[in-house]
C-alpha positions as CSV (number, residue, x, y, z in Angstrom):
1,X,-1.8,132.4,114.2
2,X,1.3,130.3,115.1
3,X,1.1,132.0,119.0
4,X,-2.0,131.0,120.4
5,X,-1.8,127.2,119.0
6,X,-1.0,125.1,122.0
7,X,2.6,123.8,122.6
8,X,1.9,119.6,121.7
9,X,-0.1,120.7,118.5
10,X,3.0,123.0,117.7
11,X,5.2,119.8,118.2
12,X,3.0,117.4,116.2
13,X,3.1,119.9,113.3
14,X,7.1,120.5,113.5
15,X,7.0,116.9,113.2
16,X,5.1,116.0,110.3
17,X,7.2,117.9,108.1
18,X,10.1,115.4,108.5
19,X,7.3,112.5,106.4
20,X,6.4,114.6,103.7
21,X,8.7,113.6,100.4
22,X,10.0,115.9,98.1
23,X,8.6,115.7,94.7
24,X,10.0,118.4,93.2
25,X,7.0,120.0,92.2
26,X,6.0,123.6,91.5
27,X,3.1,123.1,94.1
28,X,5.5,121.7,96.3
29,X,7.8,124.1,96.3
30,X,5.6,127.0,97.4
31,X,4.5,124.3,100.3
32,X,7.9,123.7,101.2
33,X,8.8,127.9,101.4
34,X,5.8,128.1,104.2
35,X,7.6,125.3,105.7
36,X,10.7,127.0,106.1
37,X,9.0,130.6,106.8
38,X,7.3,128.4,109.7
39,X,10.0,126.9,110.8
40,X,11.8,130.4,111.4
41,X,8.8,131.8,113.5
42,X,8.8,128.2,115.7
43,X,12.5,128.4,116.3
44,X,11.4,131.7,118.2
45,X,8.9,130.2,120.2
46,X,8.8,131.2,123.9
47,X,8.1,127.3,124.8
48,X,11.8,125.6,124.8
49,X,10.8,122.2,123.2
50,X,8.6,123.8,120.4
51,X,12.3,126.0,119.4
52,X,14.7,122.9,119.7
53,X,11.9,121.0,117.7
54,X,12.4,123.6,114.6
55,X,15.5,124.2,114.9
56,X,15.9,120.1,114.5
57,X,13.5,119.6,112.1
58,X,14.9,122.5,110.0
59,X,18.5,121.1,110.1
60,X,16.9,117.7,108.8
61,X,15.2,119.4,105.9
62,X,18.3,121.4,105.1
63,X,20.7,118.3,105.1
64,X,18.2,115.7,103.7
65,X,18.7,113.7,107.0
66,X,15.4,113.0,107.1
67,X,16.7,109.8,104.5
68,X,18.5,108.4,107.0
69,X,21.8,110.2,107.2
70,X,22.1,110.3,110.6
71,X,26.0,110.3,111.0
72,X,26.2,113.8,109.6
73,X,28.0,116.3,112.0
74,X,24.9,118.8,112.0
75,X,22.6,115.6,113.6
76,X,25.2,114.6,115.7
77,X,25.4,118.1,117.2
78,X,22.0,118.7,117.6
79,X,21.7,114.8,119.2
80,X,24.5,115.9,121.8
81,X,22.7,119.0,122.6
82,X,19.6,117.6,122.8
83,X,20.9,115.0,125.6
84,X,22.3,117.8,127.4
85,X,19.0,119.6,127.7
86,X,17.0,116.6,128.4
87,X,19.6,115.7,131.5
88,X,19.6,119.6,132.6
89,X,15.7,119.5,132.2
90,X,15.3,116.0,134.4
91,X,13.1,113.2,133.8
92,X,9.8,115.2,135.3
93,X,9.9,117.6,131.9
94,X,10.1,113.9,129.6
95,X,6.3,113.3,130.4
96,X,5.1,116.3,128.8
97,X,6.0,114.4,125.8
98,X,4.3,111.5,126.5
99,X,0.9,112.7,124.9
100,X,2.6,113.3,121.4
């Protein structure tokens, strides 16, 4: 179960979603739809960087930004807020990331 799997694994997971291509598949398709049901249960998460993660990640997926458009309004939003959580979280919270 999503729940008991520890927070940087959770983050490593959200992650590798963003390097899979799209084939178009049938197969894929199904693995994409436990993508997104996964993506909706992480952007629950109790843990605040395991939430934002998802809720990234699935904005890339949605707007096929993981190919590079990163000047579209929906990145750019979720850049800004980013920043502003980083700054409200201080540079102590950053090295919890440094493992990943």
């Amino acid at each position: 179960k999503w729940s008991v799997i520890e927070d940087p694994v959770k983050l490593r997971v959200l992650l590798a979603v963003l390097g899979i291509k799209r084939t178009g598949s049938e197969e894929q398709a199904a693995t994409w739809e436990a993508f997104n049901s996964l993506l909706k249960v992480a952007s629950k998460d109790q843990d605040e960087w395991v939430s934002l993660t998802a809720q990234i990640t699935q904005e890339i997926t949605e707007h096929g930004m993981s190919k590079g458009n990163t000047q579209h309004a929906a990145f750019t939003d979720l850049r800004q807020e980013l920043v502003g959580l980083l700054n409200k979280l201080g540079s102590s919270s950053l090295r919890d990331l440094q493992p990943l």
